[in-house]
C-alpha positions as CSV (number, residue, x, y, z in Angstrom):
1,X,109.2,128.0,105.2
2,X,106.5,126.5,107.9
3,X,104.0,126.4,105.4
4,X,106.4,124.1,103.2
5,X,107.5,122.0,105.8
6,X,103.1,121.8,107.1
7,X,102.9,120.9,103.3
8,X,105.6,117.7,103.3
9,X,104.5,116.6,107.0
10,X,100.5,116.5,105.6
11,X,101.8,114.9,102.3
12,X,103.6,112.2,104.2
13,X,100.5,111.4,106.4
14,X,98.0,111.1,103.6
15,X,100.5,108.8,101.3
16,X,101.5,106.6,104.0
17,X,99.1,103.4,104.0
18,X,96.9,102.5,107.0
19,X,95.7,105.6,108.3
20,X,94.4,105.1,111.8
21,X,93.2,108.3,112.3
22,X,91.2,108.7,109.0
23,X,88.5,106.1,110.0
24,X,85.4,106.3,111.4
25,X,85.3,102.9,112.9
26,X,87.5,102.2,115.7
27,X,88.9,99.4,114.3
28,X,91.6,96.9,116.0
29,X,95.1,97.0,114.1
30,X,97.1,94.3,115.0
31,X,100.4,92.6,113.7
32,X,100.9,89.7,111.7
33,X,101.7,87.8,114.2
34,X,98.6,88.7,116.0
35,X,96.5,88.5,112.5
36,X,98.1,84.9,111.8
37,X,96.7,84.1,115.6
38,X,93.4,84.6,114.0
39,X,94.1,82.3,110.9
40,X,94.7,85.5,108.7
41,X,98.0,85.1,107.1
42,X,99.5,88.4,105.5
43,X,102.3,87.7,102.7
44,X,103.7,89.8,99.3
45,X,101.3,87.4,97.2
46,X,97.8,88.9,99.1
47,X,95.8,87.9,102.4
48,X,94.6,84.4,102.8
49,X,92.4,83.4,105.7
50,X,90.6,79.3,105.6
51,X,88.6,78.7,108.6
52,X,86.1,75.8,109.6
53,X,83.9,76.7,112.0
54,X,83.6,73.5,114.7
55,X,80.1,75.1,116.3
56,X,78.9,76.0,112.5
57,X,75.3,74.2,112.6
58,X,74.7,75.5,116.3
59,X,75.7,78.6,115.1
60,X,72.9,78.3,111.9
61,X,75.7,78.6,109.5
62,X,74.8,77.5,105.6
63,X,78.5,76.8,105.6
64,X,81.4,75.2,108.1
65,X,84.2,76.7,105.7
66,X,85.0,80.2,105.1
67,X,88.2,81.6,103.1
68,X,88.9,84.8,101.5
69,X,92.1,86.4,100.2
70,X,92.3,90.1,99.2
71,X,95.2,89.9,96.5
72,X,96.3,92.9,93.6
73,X,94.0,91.6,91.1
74,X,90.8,91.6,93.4
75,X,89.3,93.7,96.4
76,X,88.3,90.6,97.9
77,X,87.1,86.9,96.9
78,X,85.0,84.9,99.1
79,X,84.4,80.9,99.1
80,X,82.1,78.7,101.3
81,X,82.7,75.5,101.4
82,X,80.5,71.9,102.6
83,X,82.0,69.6,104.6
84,X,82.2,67.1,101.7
85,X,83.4,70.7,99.3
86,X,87.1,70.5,98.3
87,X,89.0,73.8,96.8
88,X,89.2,73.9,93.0
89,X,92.4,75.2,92.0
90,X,92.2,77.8,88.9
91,X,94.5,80.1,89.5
92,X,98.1,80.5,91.2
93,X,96.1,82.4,94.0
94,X,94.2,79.5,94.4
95,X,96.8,77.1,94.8
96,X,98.3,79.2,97.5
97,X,94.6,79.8,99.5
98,X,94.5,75.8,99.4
99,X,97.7,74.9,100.6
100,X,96.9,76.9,103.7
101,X,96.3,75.7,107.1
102,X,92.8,75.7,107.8
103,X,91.9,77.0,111.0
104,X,89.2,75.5,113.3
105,X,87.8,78.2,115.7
106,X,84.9,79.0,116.5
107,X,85.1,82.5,116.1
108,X,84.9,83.7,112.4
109,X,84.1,86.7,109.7
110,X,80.7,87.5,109.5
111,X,81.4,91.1,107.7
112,X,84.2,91.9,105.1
113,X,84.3,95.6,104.2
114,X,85.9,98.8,104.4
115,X,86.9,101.7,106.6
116,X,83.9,104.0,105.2
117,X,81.4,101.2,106.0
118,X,81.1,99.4,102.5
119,X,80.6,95.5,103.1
120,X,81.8,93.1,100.6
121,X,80.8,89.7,102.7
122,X,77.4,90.6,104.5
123,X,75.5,88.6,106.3
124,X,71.8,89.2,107.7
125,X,72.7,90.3,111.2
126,X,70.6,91.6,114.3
127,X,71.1,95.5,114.2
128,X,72.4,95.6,117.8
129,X,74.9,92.5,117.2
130,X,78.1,93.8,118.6
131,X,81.5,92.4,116.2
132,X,85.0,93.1,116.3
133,X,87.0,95.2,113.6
134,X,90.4,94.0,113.0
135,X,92.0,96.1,110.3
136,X,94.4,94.6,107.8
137,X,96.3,96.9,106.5
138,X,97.1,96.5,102.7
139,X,100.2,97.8,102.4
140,X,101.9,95.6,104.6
141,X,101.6,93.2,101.5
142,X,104.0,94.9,99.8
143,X,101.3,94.5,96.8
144,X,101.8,97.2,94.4
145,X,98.2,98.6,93.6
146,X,96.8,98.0,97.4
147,X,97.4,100.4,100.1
148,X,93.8,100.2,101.3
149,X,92.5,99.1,104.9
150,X,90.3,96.1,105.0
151,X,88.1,95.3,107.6
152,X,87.6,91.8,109.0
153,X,84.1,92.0,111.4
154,X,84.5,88.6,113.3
155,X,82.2,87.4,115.6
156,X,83.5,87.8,119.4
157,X,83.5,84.2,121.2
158,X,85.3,83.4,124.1
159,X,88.2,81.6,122.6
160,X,89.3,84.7,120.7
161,X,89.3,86.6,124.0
162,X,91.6,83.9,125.1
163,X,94.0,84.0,121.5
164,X,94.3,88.2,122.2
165,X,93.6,88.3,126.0
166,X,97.3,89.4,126.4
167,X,97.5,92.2,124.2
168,X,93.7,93.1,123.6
169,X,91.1,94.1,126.1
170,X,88.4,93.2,123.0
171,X,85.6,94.7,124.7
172,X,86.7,98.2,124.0
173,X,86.5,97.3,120.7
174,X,83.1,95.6,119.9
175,X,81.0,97.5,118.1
176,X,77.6,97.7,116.2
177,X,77.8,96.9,112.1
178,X,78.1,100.5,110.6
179,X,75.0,100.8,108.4
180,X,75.9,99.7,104.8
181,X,77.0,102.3,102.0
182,X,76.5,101.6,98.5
């Protein structure tokens, strides 16, 4: 009888999405309404984030604009965009990304990956740059074939202290880029 009921309790933990204790990077889960706070918008159609970096040539960005969205058809899709660059619409999912708010904050993605250290958005970084994992748990879409945890490594300025000072000490949670698996 216990070994039944070990059996259902262990089932239930490795089914449910978003399992905190199965990574090995201690990332930052927070709620949509913190996520949307960062410009990350979680909804049953995917995850859309559109951000224009004000500080982006000081910073020795290529780009100002970043987006991605993480939807059922795709792990994740990444666009850069010029100042003068406007969003071509192909696809239903690209309507959506580009009727989005775009943010403008100066804090931004530098890695996209996942909780065993793949990247999918990887920039050339200093080894001992310190960036903040906030994990976006999949499943909260309500998308059918992603229960995954994707990782967002942004780049730790001051005004995102500010944005999660009240529910974040961020500090504990900068870390070092885990080194890339293939």
């Amino acid at each position: 009888m216990k070994f039944n009921l070990l059996s259902i309790i262990l089932a239930v933990v490795f089914i449910t999405g978003c399992n905190k204790t199965s990574t090995k990077i201690e990332a930052l889960y927070l709620n949509q309404a913190q996520l949307n706070s960062l410009g990350i918008v979680v909804s049953e159609k995917g995850v859309f984030y559109k951000n224009t970096n004000p500080n982006w040539k000081n910073d020795n960005e290529k780009y100002c604009t970043l987006a991605f969205y993480l939807t059922n058809d795709n792990y994740v899709t990444t666009l850069h965009l010029e100042e003068t660059d406007t969003l071509t619409v192909k696809t239903e999912i690209d309507s959506l990304l580009k009727i989005q708010n775009t943010t403008i904050n100066d804090f931004y993605p530098l890695l996209i990956g996942d909780t065993q250290g793949r990247m999918s958005l990887n920039q050339d970084l200093p080894a001992d740059m310190k960036l903040l994992p906030v994990a976006i748990c999949m499943a909260d879409t309500k998308l059918p074939n992603r229960t995954d945890t994707v990782l967002v490594w942004f780049k730790p300025t001051e005004t995102l202290k500010k944005i999660l000072i009240d529910s974040v000490d961020i500090e504990k949670h900068l870390q070092i880029k885990p080194k890339d698996k293939k």
